[in-house]
C-alpha positions in Angstrom: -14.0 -67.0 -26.1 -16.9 -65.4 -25.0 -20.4 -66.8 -25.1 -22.5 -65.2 -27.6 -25.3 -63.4 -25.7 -27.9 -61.4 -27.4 -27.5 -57.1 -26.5 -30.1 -54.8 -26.3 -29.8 -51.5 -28.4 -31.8 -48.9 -29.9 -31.9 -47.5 -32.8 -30.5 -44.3 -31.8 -27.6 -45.2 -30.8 -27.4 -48.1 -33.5 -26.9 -45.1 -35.8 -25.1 -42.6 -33.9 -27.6 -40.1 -32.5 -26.6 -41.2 -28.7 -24.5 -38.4 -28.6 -20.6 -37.7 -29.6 -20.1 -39.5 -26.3 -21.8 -42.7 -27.6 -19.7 -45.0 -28.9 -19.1 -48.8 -28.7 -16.4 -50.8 -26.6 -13.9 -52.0 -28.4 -14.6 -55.9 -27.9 -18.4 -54.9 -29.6 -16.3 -54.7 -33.2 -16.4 -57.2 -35.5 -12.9 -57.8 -38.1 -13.4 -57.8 -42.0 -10.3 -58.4 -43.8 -9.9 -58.8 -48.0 -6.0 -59.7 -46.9 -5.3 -56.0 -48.4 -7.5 -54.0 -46.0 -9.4 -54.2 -42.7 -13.0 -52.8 -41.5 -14.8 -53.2 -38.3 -18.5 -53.5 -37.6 -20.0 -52.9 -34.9 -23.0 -54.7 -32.7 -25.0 -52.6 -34.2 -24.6 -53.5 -37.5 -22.4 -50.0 -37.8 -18.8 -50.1 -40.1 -17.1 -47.7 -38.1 -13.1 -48.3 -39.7 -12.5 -49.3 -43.3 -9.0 -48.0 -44.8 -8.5 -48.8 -48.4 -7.2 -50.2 -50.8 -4.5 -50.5 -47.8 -4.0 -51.5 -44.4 -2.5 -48.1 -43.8 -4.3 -46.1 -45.8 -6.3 -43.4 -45.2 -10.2 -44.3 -43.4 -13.0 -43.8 -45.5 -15.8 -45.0 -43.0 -14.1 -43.6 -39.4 -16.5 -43.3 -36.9 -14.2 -45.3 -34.5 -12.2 -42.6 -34.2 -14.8 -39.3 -34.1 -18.6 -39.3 -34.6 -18.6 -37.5 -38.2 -15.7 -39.6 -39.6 -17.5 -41.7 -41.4 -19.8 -44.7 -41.3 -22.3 -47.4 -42.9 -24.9 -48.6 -40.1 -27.8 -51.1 -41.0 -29.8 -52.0 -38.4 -33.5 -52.1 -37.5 -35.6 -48.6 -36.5 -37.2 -50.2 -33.5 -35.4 -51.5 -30.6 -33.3 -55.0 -31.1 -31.4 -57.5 -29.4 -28.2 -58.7 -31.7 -26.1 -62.0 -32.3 -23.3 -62.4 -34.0 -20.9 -65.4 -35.3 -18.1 -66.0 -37.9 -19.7 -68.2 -40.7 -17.3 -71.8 -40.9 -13.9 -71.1 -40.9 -14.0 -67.2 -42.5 -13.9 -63.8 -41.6 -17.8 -63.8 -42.7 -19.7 -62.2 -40.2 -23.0 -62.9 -39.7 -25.2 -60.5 -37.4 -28.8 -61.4 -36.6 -31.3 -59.0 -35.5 -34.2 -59.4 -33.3 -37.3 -57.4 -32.8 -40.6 -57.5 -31.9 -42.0 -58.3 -35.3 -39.4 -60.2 -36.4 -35.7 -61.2 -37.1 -33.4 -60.1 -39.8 -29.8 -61.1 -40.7 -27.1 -59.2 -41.9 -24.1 -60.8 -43.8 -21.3 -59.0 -43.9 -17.5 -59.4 -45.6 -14.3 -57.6 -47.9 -14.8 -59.4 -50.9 -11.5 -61.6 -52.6 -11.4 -61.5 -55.9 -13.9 -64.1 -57.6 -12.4 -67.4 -57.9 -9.4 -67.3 -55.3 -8.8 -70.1 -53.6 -6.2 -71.2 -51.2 -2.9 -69.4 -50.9 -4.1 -67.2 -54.0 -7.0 -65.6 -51.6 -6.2 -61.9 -51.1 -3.3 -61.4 -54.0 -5.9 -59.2 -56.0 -8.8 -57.4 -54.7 -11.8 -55.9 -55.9 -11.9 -53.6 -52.7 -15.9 -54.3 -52.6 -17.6 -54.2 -48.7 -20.4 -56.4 -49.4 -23.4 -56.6 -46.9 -26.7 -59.0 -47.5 -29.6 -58.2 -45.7 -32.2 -61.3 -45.4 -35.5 -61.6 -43.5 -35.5 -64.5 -41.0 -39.4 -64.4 -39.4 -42.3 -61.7 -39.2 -41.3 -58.2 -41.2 -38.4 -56.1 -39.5 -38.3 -51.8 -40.4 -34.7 -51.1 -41.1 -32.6 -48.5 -42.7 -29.3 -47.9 -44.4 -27.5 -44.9 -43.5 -24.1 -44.5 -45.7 -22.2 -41.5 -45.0 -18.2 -41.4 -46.0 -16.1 -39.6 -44.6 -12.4 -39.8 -47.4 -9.0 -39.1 -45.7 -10.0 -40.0 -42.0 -13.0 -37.9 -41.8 -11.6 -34.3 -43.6 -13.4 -34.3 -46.5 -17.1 -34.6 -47.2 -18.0 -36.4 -50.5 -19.9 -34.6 -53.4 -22.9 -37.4 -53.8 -24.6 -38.3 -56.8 -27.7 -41.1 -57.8 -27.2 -43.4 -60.5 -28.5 -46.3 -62.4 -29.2 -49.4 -59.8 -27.3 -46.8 -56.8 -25.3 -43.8 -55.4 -22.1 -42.4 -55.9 -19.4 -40.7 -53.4 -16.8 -38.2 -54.9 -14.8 -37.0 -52.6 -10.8 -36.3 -52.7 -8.7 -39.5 -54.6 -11.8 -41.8 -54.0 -14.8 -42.6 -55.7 -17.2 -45.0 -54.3 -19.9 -46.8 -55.8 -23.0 -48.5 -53.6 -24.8 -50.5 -55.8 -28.7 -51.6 -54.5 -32.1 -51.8 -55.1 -33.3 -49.5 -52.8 -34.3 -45.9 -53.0 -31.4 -43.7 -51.6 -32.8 -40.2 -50.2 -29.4 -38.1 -50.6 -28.9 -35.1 -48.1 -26.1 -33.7 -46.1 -23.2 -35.8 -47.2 -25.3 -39.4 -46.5 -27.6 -41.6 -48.7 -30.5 -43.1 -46.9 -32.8 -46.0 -47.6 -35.4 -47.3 -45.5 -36.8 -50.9 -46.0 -39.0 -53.2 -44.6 -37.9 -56.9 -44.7 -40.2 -59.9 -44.4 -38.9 -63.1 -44.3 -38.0 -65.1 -46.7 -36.6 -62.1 -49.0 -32.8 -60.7 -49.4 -31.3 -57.6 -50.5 -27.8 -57.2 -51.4 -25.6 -54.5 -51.1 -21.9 -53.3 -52.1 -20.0 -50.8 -52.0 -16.9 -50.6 -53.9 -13.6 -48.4 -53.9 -12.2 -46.7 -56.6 -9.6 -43.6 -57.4 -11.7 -41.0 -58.8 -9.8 -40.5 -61.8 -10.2 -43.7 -63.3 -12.3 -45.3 -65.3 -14.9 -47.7 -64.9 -13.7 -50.2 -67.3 -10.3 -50.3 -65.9 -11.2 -51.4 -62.5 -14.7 -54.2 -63.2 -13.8 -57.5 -62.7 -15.3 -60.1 -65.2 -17.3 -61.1 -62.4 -18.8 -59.9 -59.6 -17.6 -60.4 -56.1 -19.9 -62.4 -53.7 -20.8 -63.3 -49.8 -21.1 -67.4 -51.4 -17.2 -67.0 -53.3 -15.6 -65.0 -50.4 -16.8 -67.9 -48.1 -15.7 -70.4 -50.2 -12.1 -68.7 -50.8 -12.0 -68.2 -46.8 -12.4 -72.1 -46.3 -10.6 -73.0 -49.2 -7.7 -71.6 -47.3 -8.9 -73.2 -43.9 -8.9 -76.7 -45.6 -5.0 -76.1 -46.0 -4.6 -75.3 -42.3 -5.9 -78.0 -40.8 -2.9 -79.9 -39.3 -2.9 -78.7 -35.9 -4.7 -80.9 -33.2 -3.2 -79.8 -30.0 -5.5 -78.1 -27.2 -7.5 -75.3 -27.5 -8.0 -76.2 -31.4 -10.8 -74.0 -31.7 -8.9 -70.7 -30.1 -5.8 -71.8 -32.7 -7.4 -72.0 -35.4 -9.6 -68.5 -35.0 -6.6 -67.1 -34.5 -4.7 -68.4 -37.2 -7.5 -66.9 -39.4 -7.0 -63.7 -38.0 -3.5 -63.3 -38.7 -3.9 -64.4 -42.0 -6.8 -61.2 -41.9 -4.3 -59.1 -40.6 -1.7 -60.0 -43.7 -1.1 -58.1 -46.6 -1.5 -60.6 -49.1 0.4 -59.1 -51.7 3.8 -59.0 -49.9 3.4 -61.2 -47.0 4.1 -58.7 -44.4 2.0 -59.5 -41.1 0.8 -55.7 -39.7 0.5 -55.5 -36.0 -3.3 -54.6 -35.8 -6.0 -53.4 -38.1 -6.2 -49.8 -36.4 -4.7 -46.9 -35.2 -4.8 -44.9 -32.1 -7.2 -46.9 -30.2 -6.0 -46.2 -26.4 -3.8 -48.4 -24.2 -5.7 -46.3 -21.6 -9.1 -44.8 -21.9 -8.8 -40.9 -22.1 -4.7 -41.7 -22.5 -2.0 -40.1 -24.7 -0.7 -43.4 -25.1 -2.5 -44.4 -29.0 -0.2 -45.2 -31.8 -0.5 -46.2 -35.1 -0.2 -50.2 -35.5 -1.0 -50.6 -39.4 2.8 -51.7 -39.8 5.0 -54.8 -39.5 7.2 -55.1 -36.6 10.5 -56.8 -36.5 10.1 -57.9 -33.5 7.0 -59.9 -34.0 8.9 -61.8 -36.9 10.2 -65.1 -35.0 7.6 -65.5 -32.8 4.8 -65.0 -35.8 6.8 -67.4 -37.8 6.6 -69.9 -35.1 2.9 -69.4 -34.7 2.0 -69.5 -38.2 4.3 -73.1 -38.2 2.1 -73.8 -35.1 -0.9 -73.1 -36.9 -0.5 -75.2 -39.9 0.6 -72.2 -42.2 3.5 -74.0 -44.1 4.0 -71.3 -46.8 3.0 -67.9 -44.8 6.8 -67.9 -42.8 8.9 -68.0 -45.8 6.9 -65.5 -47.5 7.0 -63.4 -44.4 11.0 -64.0 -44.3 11.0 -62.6 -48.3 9.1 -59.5 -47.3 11.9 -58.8 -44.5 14.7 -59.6 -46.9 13.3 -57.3 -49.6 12.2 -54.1 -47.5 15.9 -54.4 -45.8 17.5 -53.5 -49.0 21.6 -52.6 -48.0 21.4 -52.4 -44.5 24.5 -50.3 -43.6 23.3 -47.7 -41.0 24.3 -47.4 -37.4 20.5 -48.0 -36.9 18.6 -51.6 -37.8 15.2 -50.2 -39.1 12.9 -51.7 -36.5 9.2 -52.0 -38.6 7.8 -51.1 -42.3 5.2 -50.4 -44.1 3.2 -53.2 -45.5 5.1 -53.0 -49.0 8.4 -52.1 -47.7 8.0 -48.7 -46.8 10.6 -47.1 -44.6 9.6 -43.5 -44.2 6.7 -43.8 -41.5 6.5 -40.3 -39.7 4.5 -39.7 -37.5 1.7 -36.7 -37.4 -1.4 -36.1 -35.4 -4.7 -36.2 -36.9 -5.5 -32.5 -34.8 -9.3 -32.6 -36.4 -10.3 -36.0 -34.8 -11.6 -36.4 -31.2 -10.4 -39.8 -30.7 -11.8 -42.9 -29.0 -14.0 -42.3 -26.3 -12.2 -39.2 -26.2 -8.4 -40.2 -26.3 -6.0 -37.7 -28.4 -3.9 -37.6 -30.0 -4.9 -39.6 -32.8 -1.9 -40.4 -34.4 -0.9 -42.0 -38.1 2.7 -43.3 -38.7 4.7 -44.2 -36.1 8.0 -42.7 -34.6 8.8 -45.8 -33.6 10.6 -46.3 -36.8 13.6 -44.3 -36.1 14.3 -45.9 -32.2 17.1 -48.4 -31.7 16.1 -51.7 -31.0 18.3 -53.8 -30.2 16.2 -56.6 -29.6 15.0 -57.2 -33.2 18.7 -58.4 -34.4 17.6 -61.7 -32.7 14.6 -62.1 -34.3 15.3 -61.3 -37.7 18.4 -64.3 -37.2 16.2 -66.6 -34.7 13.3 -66.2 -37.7 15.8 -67.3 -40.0 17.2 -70.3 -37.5 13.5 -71.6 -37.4 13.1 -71.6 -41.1 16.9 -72.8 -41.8 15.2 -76.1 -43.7 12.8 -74.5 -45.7 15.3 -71.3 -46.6 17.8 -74.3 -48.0 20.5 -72.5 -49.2 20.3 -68.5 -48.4 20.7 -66.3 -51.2 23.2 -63.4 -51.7 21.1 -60.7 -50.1 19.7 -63.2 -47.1 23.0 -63.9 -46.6 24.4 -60.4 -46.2 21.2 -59.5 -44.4 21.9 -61.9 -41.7 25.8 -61.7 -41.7 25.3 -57.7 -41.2 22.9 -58.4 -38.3 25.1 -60.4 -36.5 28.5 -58.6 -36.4 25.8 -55.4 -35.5 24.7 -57.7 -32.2 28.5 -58.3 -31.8 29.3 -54.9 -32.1 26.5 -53.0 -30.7 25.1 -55.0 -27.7 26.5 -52.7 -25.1 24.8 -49.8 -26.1 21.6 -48.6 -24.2 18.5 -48.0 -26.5 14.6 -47.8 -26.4 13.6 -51.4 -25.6 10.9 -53.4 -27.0 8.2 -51.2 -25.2 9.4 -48.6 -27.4 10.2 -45.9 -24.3 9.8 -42.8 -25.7 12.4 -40.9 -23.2 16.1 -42.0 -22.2 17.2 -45.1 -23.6 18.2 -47.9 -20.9 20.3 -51.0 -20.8 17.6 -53.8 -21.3 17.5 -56.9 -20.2 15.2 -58.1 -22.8 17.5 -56.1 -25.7 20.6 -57.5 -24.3 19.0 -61.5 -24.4 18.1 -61.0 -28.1 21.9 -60.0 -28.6 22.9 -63.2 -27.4 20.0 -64.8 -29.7 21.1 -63.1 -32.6 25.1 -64.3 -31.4 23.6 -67.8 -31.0 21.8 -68.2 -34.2 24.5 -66.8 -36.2 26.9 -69.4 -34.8 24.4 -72.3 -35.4 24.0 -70.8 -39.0 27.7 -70.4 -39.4 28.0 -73.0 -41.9 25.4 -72.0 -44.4 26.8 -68.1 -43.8 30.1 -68.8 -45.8 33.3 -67.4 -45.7 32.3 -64.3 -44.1 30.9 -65.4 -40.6 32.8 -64.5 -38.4 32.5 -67.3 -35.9 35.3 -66.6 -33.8 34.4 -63.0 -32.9 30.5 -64.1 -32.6 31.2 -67.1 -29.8 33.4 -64.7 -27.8 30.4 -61.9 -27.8 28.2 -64.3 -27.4 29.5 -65.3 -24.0 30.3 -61.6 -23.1 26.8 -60.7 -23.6 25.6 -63.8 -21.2 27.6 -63.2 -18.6 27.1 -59.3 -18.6 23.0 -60.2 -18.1 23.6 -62.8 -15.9 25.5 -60.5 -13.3 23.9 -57.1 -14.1 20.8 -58.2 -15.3 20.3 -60.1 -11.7 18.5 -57.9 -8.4 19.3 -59.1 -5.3 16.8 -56.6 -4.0 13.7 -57.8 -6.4 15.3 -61.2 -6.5 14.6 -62.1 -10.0 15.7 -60.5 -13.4 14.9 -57.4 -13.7 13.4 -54.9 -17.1 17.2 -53.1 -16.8 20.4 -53.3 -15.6 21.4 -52.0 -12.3 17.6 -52.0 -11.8 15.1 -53.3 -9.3 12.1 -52.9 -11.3 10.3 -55.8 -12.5 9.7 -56.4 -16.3 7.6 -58.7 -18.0 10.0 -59.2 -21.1 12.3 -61.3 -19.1 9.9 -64.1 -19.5 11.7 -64.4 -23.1 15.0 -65.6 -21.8 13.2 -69.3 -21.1 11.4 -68.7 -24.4 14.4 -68.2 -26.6 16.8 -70.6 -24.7 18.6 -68.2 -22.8 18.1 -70.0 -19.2 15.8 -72.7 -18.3 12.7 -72.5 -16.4 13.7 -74.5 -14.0 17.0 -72.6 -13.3 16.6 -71.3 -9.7 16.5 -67.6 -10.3 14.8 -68.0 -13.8 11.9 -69.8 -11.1 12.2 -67.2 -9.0 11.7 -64.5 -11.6 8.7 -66.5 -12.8 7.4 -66.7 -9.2 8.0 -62.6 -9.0 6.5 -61.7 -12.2 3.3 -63.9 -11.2 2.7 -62.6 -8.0 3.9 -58.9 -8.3 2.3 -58.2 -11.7 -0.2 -60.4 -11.9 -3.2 -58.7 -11.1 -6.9 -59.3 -12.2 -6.3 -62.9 -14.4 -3.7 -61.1 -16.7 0.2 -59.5 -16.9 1.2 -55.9 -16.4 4.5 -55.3 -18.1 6.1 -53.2 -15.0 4.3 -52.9 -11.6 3.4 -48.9 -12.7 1.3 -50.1 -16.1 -2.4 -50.1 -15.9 -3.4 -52.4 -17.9 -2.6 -56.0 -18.7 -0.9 -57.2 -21.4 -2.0 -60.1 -23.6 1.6 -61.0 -24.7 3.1 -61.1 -21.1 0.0 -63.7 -20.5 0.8 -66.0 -22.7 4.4 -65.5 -22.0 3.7 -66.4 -18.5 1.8 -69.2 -19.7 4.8 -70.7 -21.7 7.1 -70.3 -18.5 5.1 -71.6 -16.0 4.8 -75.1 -18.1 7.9 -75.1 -19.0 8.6 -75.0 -15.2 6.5 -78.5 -14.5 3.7 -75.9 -13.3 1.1 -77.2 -15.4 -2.3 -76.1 -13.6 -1.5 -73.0 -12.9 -0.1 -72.6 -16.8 -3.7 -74.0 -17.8 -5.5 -71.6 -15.5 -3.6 -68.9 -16.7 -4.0 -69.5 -20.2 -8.2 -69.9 -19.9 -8.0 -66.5 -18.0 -6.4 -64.7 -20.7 -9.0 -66.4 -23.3 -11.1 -65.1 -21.8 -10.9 -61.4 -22.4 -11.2 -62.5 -26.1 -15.3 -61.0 -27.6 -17.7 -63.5 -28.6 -15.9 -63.6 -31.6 -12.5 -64.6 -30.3 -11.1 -61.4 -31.1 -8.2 -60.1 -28.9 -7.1 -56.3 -28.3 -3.5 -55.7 -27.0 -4.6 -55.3 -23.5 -7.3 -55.2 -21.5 -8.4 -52.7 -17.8 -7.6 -54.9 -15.0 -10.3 -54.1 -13.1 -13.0 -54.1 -15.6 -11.6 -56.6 -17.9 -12.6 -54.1 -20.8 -10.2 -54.4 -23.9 -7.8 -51.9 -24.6 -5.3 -50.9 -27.4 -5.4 -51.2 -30.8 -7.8 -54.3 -32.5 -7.4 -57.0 -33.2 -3.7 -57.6 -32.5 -1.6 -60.0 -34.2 0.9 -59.8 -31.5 -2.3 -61.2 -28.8 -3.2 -63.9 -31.1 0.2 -65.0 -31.8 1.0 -65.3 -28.0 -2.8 -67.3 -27.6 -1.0 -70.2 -30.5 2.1 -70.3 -29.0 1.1 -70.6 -25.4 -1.6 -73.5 -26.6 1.1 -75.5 -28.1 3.4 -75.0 -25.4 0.6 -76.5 -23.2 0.1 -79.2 -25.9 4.0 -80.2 -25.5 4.1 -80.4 -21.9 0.9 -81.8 -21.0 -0.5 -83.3 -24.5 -4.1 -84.9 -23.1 -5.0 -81.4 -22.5 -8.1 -80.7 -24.7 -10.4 -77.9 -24.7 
């Protein structure tokens, strides 16, 4: 990651008044996660994004997304340099302020409930943002300035002072900010101004509620804390502690992250903590990414094993199993909602002006209706993977995975949308067509505990249809290597999968080749493109290339490629999906799982090949 250098700001800007064309990089956001919800924080000291109680639910503080959404900024009057660090092993952020009379801290975290602990962190949650302000040296000037925004920015809340705070009505949502301090109330915000000097500490917390019910029903018997958050965070960090391959550090920030990025309750992993940040700056291209993916499920579960997360697969597996229900449509729903959800339509927040200016800003995702084809392999390799601890499946797994299978058998010469989710004519590809022959594979290695029903017979013989169809069509004697389609000469970065999943070796000849191809041709600026046209890199096709290149005996240049890609993480180790090329500025929605599950992977795959490698 990054080195943590101090950044000049003002004031102004700290709270917004740079102009609507102000607004911080992506990489400047910090990640605050109660395992139920996310928020970012800014540099600046500035929560931009907090949805809750839920991943997906609508923003309350969304100034990420347009200048009046919504936001919480604490920060010094006079101009300040900033520094930033997790505290331990925690999503505890810890910002520290520097002027020149002084230097403040600001703690901030999404409080568990009191008293979780281990795998219990994140099951219940108060829903309480809780931000401590402590005076360092000399006497700093700051102020609070709180202003909600319910339902992403539409409606401005009635406010109201009460005993020991100020109260937001607004919509479904009430929120409570409980302080010391003197709130001045005007124009939808609550202000306080404050001068710390060292040595003193002033708390702050702000807590969700539905505005319709009652206080009682809703206080815990005691109250959340920075000190008990911290503790539950570590608690769980002391049970992940088993991994000692290279790169520890990077692997075990990134485990944490994913866990941040999991809804507790159910044990579905969502893709990112936000929506409709741009895969190109001023793009069309932003998409909501508050759901989990199918198509993430193997190669999370093989991260989270990676990482030390024994129980965190199988629970993962249980979410799929449940939010499947019957599957008996033509189509195999590709992602849910966090719970299970399977109506995710998309619409277009028309009111918001986007990031930096990129519309639309959209919340659901069409997505849910495509055909993937790809994701019958990773529902059965995610199963294959967790075949010991699954033991014996149980009447719905069973079916589940039976279904899937005679689907890949039955389906796998069909076109569809691909696992970059094209959005116009559906295409034979490669990458779809490989995780056929996974989810062919799998099935026949998990014949035995499938019962009476596999069809074994039927699944060998499509099995080997479906590898000799990509071996012949799949193959460009133009482009030389394996291309994104059949009957195509365009170069893909998902064919770096078939070495991944077993497909082909990466020492096959024209697996090498491919390799070679995808390196040189989309390569460009220390990361991947996905297809020679994209323009940006992708974090994923990184760490993919990382995994095939030592695979392939090419150890160095697997190293060098890895520490590139790192690289682009924020002083924080956070990861976005992609990053510009040329300016190595992060891009897409933050922080993605899918980025730090590709960072574990890779890491270990450089740990099996080479195992003195040490970071």
């Amino acid at each position: 990651m990054r080195r943590a250098e101090p950044e000049r700001l003002s004031a102004a800007a700290a709270a917004g008044d740079g102009g609507a064309a102000w607004q911080p990089a992506i990489s400047d956001y910090g990640f605050l996660s109660d395992c139920q919800s996310a928020a970012l924080v800014d540099r600046a000291g500035s929560v931009n994004w907090w949805c809750v109680p839920r991943f997906d639910s609508p923003s309350v503080l969304g100034r990420l997304l347009d200048p009046e959404a919504g936001h919480w900024a604490i920060c010094p009057t006079k101009e300040f340099t900033s520094q930033r660090s997790y505290l331990g092993s925690s999503l505890v952020l810890r910002t520290v302020f520097s002027t020149a009379r002084g230097v403040v801290a600001v703690t901030d975290a999404l409080a568990f409930a009191a008293g979780a602990r281990g795998h219990d962190i994140g099951l219940a949650s108060p829903h309480v943002l809780l931000r401590r302000v402590v005076g360092l040296e000399g006497e700093v000037a700051m102020r609070s300035e709180l202003a909600p925004r319910m339902e992403y920015g539409r409606t401005e809340p009635h406010i109201q002072l009460v005993a020991g705070g100020v109260q937001f009505h607004g919509g479904p949502i009430r929120l409570t900010c409980s302080s010391a301090l003197p709130f001045d109330c005007a124009e939808g915000m609550a202000r306080a101004d404050l001068t710390v000097v060292a040595g003193q500490t002033i708390d702050l917390r702000l807590a969700y509620q539905g505005s319709f019910h009652r206080d009682s029903a809703r206080r815990p018997h005691q109250a959340p804390s920075i000190e008990d958050t911290l503790a539950g965070w570590e608690s769980w960090a002391a049970l992940h502690t088993a991994y000692d391959g290279p790169f520890g550090d990077d692997v075990r920030r990134s485990a944490l992250v994913l866990q941040g990025l999991t809804y507790r309750p159910s044990g579905a992993v969502i893709a990112a903590a936000t929506t409709s940040l741009p895969e190109e700056m001023g793009g069309e291209l932003n998409f909501d990414y508050r759901y989990a993916w199918l198509r993430d499920l193997s190669l999370t579960m093989r991260a989270l094993w990676i990482a030390a997360c024994p129980d965190e697969p199988a629970q993962l597996f249980d979410w799929l199993s449940t939010s499947s229900g019957h599957v008996r449509d033509e189509l195999i729903q590709i992602m849910y909602g966090v719970e299970g959800e399977r109506d995710l339509t998309e619409h277009v927040l028309e009111h918001l002006s986007g990031f930096r200016g990129s519309t639309p800003v959209r919340v659901g995702n069409a997505a849910w209706e495509q055909r993937q084809l790809d994701v019958l392999g990773e529902v059965l390799d995610a199963a294959y993977l967790l075949r010991d601890e699954l033991g014996e499946l149980n009447g719905p797994t069973r079916q589940l995975l039976l279904t899937l299978a005679n689907r890949a058998a039955s389906s796998w010469q069909q076109p569809d949308a691909g696992m970059w989710e094209a959005r116009d004519a559906s295409r034979h590809y490669v990458s779809s067509k490989v995780m056929c022959w996974v989810a062919l594979d799998r099935a026949v290695k998990l014949a035995g505990a499938l019962g009476e029903e596999a069809g074994l017979d039927p699944w060998v013989r499509a099995r080997d249809e479906v590898r000799a169809a990509i071996l012949d069509q799949g193959w460009s004697e133009q482009a030389a290597a394996f291309t994104g389609a059949f009957e195509s000469d365009e170069l893909d970065a998902s064919v770096l999968l078939l070495p991944l999943v077993g497909f082909l070796p990466a020492t096959d000849p024209r697996m090498f080749a491919t390799i070679e191809a995808i390196e040189r041709e989309l390569g460009d600026s220390r990361l991947v493109r996905r297809w020679s046209a994209d323009p940006s890199g992708f974090l994923i096709c990184t760490y993919w290339l990382v995994e095939c290149l030592a695979l392939a005996g090419q150890q160095d240049r697997a190293e060098q490629w890895f520490r590139d890609a790192t690289d682009h993480a924020n002083d924080l180790g956070l990861l976005s999906e992609e990053a510009d090329t040329t300016s190595g500025e992060m891009l897409g929605n933050y922080p993605q799982a899918f980025s730090h599950v590709g960072l574990i992977n890779a890491a270990w795959r450089l740990g099996q090949t080479a195992p003195r490698v040490r970071r």
